[in-house]
C-alpha positions as CSV (number, residue, x, y, z in Angstrom):
1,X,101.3,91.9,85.7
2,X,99.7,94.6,83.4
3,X,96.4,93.7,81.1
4,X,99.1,93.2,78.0
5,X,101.1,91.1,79.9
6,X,98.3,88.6,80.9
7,X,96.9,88.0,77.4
8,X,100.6,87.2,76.5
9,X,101.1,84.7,78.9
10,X,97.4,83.2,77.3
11,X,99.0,83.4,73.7
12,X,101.8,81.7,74.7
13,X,100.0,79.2,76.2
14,X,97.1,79.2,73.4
15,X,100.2,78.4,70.9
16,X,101.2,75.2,72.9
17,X,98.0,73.8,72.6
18,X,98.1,70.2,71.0
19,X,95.6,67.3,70.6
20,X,97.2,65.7,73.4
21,X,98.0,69.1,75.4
22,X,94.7,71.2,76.0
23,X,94.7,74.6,77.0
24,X,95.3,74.6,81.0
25,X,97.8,72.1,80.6
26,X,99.7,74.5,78.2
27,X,99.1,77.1,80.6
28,X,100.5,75.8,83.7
29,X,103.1,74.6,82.3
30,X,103.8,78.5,80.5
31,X,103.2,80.1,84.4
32,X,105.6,77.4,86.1
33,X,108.2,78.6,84.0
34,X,107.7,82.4,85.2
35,X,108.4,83.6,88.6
36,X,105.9,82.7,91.7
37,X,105.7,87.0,91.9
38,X,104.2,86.4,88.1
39,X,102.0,83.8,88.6
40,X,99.9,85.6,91.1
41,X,99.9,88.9,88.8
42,X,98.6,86.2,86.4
43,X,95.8,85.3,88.7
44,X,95.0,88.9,90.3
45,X,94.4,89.4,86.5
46,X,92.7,86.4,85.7
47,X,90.3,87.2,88.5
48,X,89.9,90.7,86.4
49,X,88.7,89.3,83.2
50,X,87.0,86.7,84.8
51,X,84.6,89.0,86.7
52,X,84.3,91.0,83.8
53,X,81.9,88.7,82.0
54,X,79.8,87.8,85.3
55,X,76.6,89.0,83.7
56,X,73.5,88.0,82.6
57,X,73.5,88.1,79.0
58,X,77.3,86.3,78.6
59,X,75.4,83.2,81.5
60,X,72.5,83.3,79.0
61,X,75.3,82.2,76.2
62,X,77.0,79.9,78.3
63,X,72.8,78.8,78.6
64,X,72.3,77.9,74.8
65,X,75.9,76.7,74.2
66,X,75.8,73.9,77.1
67,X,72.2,73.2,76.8
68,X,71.9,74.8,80.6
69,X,74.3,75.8,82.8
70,X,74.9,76.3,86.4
71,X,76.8,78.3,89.1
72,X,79.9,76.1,88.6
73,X,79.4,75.8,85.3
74,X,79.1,79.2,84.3
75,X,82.9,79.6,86.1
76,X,84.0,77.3,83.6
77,X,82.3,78.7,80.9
78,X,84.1,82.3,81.7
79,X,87.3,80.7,82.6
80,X,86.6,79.4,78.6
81,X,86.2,82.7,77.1
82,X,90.0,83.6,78.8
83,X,91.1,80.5,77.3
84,X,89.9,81.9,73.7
85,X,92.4,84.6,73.5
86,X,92.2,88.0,74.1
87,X,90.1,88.9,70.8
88,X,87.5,86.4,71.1
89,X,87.6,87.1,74.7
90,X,87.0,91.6,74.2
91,X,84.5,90.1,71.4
92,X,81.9,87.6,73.8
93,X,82.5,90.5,76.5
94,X,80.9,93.2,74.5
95,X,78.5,91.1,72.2
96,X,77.9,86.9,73.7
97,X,76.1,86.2,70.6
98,X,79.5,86.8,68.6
99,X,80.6,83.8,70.1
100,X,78.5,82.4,67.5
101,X,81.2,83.0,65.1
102,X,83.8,81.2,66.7
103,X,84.9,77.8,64.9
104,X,84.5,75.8,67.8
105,X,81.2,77.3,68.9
106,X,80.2,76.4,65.2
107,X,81.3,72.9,65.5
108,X,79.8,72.2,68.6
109,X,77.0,73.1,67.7
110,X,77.2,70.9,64.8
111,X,78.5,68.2,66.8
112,X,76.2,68.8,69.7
113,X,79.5,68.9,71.5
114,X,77.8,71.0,74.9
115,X,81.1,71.2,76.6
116,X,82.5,74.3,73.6
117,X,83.9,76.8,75.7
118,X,83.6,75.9,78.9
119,X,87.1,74.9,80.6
120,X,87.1,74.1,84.8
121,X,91.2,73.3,84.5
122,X,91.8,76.9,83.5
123,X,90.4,77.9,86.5
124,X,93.3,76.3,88.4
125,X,95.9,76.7,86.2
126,X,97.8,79.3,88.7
127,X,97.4,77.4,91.9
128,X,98.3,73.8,89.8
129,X,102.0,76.0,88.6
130,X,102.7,77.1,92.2
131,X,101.8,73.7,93.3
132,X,104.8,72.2,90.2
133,X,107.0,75.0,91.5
134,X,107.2,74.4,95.1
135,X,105.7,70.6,95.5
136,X,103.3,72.0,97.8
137,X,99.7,71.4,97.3
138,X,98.5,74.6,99.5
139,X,101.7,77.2,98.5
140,X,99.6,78.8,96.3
141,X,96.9,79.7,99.0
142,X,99.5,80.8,101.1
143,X,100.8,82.7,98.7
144,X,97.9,84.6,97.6
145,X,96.9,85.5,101.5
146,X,99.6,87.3,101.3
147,X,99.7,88.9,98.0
148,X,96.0,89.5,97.5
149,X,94.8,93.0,99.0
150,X,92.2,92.4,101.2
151,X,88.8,93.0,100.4
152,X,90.1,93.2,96.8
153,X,87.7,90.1,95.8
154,X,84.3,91.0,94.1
155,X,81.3,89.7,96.1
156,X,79.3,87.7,93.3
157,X,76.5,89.4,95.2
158,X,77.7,92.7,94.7
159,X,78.2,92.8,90.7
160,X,76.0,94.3,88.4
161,X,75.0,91.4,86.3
162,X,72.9,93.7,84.3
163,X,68.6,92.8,83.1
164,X,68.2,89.2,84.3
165,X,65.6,87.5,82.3
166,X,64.4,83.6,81.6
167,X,66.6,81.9,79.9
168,X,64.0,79.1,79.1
169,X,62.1,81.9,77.0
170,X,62.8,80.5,73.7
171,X,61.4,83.7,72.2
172,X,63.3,85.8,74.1
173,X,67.2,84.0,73.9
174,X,66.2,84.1,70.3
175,X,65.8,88.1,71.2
176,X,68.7,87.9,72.8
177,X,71.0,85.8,70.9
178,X,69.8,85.5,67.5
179,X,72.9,84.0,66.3
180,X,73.5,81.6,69.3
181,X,69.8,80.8,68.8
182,X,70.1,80.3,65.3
183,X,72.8,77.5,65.6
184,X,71.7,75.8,68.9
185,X,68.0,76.7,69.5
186,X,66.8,75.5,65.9
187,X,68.6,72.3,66.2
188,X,67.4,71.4,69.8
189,X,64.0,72.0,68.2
190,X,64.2,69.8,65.7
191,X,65.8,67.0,67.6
């Protein structure tokens, strides 16, 4: 599954999205209808983009937006930014503090909704199709052994995460992320 391809089957997914049907639900439900072949080019992408955005400055806005964020976390957080679409996606990848821009991020920050963004189902969404495809709970593992090139996987310790620096440096997220800061920062402050 090319890069176009991928951000399609988001789309699709992002346009099924109800009140009552959130985003990984829609997308399972879009990758059980493809072919098993398509579901893990779906995830060998999804792996991709997720990766992408393993870096300092996008955990530092995952930081302001949750009001912390850990390890785990911060896999929801980027799992989040795929569940955006591909132009708020491109957007947080080459500027986090334009996530400041986004409705929701607005709104939750209005709300003091700390969970903006961050999304653990869509993590899960390929293996949870395979699984409504086949009835089989471990398919998808199976599957991907075999698919998956080996060694293909990026070491967390091997990325370039780019400067690290303290996140609990007020002055320097507001550095950082003036926007973010603007909208969460100030309003922790004040509370």
């Amino acid at each position: 599954m090319n890069s176009d391809e991928f951000w399609g089957v988001v789309e699709a997914a992002r346009s099924a999205v109800t009140a009552d049907r959130p985003f990984a639900e829609a997308l399972t439900t879009e990758l059980a209808s493809r072919s098993r072949a398509d579901i893990l080019g779906y995830q060998e992408r999804f792996d991709d983009v997720h990766a992408a955005v393993y870096r300092w400055d996008v955990w530092a806005a995952a930081y302001v937006i949750g009001g912390g964020c850990s390890d785990d976390s911060f896999m929801d957080f980027r799992a989040g930014l795929v569940a955006l679409g591909r132009d708020w996606y491109e957007k947080a990848a080459a500027c986090p503090d334009s996530l400041a821009g986004h409705p929701a991020v607005i709104d939750g920050a209005r709300t003091w909704c700390r969970e903006t963004v961050f999304d653990e189902d869509a993590n899960y969404a390929a293996a949870d199709a395979f699984e409504r495809l086949t009835g089989d709970e471990d398919a998808f593992c199976k599957a991907w052994d075999a698919y998956a090139t080996p060694g293909r996987g990026r070491e967390e310790d091997d990325v370039d995460m780019g400067e690290d620096f303290d996140f609990d440096d007020l002055e320097e997220m507001r550095r950082r992320l003036p926007r973010l800061s603007a909208l969460y920062l100030v309003a922790a402050a004040q509370d």
